[in-house]
C-alpha positions as CSV (number, residue, x, y, z in Angstrom):
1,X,31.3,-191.4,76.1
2,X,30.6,-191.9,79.6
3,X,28.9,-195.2,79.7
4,X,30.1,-199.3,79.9
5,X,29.0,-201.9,77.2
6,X,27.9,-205.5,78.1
7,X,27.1,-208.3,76.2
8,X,23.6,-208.8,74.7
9,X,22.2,-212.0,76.7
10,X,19.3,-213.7,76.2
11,X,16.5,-212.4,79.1
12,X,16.5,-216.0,80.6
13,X,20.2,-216.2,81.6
14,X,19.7,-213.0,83.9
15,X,15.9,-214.1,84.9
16,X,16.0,-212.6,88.2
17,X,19.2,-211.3,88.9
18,X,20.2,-207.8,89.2
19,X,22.2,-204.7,88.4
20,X,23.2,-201.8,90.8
21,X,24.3,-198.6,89.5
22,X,24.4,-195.0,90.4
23,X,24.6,-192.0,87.9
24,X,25.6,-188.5,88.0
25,X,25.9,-188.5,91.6
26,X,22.4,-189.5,92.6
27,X,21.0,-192.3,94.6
28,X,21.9,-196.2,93.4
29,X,19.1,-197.5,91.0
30,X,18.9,-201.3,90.6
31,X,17.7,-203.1,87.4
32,X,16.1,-206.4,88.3
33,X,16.1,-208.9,85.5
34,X,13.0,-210.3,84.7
35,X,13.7,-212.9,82.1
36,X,11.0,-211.2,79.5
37,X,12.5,-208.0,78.3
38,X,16.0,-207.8,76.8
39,X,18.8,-206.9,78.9
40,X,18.7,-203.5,77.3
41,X,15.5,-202.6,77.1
42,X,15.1,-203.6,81.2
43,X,17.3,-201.0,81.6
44,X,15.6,-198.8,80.0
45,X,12.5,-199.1,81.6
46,X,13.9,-198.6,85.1
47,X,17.3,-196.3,84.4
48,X,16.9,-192.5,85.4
49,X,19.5,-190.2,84.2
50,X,20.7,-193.0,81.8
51,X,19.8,-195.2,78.7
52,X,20.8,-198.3,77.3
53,X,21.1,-198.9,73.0
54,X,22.0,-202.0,71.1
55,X,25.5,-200.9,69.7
56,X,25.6,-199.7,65.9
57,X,29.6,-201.5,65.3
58,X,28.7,-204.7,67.5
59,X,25.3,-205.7,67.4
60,X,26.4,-208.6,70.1
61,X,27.0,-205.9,72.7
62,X,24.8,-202.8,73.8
63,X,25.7,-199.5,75.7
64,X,24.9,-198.2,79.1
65,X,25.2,-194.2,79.0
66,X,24.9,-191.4,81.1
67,X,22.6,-188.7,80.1
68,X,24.7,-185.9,81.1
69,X,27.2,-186.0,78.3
70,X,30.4,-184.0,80.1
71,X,31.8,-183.6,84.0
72,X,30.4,-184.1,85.9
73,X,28.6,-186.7,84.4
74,X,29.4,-190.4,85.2
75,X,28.3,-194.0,86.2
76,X,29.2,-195.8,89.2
77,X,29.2,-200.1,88.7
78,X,27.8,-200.4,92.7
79,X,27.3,-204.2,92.5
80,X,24.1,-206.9,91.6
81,X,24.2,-210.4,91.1
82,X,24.7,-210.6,86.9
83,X,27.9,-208.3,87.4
84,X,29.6,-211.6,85.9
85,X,27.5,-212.6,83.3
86,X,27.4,-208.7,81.6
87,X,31.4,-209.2,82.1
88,X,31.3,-206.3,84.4
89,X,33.6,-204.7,87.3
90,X,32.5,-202.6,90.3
91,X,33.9,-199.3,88.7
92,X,33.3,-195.3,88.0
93,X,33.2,-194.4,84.7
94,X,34.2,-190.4,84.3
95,X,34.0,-188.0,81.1
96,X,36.9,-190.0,78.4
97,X,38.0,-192.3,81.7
98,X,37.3,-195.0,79.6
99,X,36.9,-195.4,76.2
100,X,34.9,-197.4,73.4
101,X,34.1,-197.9,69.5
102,X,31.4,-195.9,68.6
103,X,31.8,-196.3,64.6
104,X,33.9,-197.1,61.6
105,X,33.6,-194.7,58.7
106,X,35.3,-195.9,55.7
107,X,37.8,-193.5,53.8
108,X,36.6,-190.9,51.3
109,X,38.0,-191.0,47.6
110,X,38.7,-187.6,47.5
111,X,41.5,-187.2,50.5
112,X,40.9,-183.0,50.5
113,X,37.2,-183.6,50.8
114,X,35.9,-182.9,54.7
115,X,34.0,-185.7,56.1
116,X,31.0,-184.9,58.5
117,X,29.2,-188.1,61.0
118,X,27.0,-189.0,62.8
119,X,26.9,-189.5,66.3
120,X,25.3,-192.6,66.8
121,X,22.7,-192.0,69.4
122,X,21.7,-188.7,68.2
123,X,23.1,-186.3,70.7
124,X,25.5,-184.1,70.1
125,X,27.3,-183.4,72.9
126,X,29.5,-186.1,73.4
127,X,33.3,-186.4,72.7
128,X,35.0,-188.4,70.9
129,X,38.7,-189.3,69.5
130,X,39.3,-190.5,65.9
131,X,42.4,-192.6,64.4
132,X,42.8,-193.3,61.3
133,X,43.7,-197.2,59.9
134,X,45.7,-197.7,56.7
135,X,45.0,-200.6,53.9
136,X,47.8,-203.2,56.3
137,X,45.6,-202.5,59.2
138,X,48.0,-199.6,60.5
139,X,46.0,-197.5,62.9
140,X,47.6,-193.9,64.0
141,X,47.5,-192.5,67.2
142,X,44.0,-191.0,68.4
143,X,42.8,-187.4,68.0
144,X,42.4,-185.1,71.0
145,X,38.7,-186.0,72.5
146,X,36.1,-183.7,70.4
147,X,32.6,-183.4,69.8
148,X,31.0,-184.0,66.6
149,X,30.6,-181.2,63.9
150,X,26.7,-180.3,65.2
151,X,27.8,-178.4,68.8
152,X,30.9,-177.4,70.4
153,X,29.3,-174.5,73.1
154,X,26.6,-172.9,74.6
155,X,23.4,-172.2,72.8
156,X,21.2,-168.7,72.5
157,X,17.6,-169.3,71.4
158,X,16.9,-167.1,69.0
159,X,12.6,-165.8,68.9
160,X,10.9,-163.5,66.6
161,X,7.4,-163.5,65.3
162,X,7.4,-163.0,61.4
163,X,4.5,-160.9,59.9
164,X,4.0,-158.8,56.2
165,X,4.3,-154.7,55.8
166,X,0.5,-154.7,56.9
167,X,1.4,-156.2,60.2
168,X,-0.2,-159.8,59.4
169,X,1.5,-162.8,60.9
170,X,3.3,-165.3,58.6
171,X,2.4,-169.5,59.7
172,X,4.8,-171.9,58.3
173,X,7.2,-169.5,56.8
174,X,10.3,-170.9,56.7
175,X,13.3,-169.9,58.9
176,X,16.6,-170.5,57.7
177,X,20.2,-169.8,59.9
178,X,23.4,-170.3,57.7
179,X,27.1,-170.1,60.0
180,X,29.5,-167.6,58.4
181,X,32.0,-167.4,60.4
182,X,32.6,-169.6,63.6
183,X,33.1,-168.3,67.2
184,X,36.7,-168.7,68.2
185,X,37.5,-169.2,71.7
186,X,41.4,-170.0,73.4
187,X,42.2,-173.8,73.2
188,X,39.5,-174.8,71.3
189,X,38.8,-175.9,67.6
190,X,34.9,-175.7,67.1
191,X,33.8,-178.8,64.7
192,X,30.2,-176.9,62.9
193,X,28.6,-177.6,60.4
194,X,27.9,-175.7,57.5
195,X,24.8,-177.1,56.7
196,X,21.6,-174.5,57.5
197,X,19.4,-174.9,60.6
198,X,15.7,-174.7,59.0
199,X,12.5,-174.1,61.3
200,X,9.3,-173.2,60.6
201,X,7.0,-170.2,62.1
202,X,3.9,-171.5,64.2
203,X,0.1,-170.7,63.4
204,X,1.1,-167.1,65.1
205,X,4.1,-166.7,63.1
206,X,6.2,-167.5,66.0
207,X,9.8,-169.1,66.0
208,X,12.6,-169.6,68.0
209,X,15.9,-171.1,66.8
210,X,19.3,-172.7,68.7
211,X,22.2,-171.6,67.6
212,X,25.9,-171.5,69.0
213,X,27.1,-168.4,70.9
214,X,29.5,-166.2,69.1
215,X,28.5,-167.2,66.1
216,X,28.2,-164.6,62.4
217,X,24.9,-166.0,61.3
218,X,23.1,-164.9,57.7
219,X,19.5,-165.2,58.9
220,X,16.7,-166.0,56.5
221,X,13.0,-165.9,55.9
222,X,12.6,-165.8,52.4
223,X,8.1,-165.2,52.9
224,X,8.9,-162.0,53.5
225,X,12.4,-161.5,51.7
226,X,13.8,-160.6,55.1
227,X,18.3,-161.2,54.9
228,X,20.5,-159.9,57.5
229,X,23.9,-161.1,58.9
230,X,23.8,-161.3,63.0
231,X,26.1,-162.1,65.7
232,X,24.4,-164.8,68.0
233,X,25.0,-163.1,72.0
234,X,26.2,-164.7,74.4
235,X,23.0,-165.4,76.4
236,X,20.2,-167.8,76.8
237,X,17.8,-166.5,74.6
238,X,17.2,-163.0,72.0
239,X,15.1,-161.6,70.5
240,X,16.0,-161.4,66.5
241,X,14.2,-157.3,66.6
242,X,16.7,-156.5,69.0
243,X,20.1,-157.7,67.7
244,X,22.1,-155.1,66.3
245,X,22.5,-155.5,63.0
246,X,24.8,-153.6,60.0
247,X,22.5,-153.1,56.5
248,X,26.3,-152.9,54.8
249,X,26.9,-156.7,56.5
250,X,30.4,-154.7,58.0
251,X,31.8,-156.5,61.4
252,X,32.5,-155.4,64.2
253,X,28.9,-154.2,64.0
254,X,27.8,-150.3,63.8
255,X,25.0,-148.9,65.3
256,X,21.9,-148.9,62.5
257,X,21.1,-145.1,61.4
């Protein structure tokens, strides 16, 4: 995480005083107490580029975090008069420059059974170590930093407007993307989930669809009994018409005759 905690204070102790920061490289920003609001939700209010959330494992402490959830994201501590009572330095804070508890999961009964989380704010790209802690309170050493099994790369949008044989567009027909085989790239270990990305088409029979580059996708709209197995490019966005696609489900793809 790139981000601080602080302890949760009642507004009146920081009535007031205030909290200088600057994230992601851009101009300082200060947070004047005014003795009303939460410390948290203050920051909110006047944070750009940043957010502030009660924390899940300590309810007596929140998080400050950058939005920009890799380098060069970051938060610079620049100063303010409650610097003492938050318990906080003048500091930068860099991508795994410092690091804190996010969660606790408890162990699973069934030790060959994969476990998938949650990351706690809901977004997906950032990183995260994991250790695990035996019944004497044992801990191991950490993992390498990874991101949670939802995103590990770039995204490609995937568009297409469904329709029947007589050329008749489809509205809430649903659009279903399961992973087959995950994109394998020097270094890295992707953490994906298996579990389908579901849309919907639109009132045109529109939809578009994110899913990871490099990807072997079995793409579904069951409204029109439409299957096929596609490699996700490495671009932006695609239309589904014109991915290549092989009616035998054979990789490395052939041309379609």
């Amino acid at each position: 995480m790139i981000g601080f905690s602080a302890p949760v204070l009642t507004p009146s102790t920081l009535s007031g005083k205030t909290l200088i920061l600057r994230l992601n490289n851009g101009p300082s920003q200060t947070v004047t107490f005014d003795g009303v609001m939460t410390p948290y939700a203050k920051i909110n209010a006047t944070l750009q580029g940043g957010h502030a959330y009660l924390s899940v494992e300590d309810p007596n402490y929140f998080l400050v975090r950058s939005d920009v959830r890799s380098a060069p994201g970051n938060i610079s501590i620049l100063g303010g008069t409650s610097l003492t009572d938050l318990g906080l330095t003048t500091r930068a804070i860099y991508e795994t420059s410092e690091d804190a508890l996010i969660a606790q999961v408890p162990a699973l009964s069934d030790p060959d059974a994969q476990l998938e989380y949650q990351d706690e704010d809901g977004v997906c790209q950032d990183w995260y170590a994991i250790s695990t802690v035996s019944g004497l309170g044992e801990e191991s050493l950490e993992t390498p930093y990874r991101q949670p099994m939802t995103y590990t790369g770039e995204l490609c949008v995937i568009e297409g407007i469904v329709t029947t044989l007589q050329g008749v567009r489809v509205p809430d027909a649903e659009v279903i993307a399961t992973i087959i085989k995950f994109p394998k790239e020097v270094g890295k270990a992707p953490q994906i989930t298996r579990e389908p990305i579901k849309t919907l088409t639109g009132s045109d029979g529109r939809f578009s669809i994110p899913l990871l580059q490099g990807t072997l996708v079995q793409f579904e709209i069951p409204a029109v009994e439409f299957i096929r197995n596609i490699t996700v490019p490495a671009k932006p966005c695609e239309f589904l018409t014109d991915l290549q696609v092989d009616l035998d489900y054979r990789y490395p793809l052939e041309t379609n005759i």
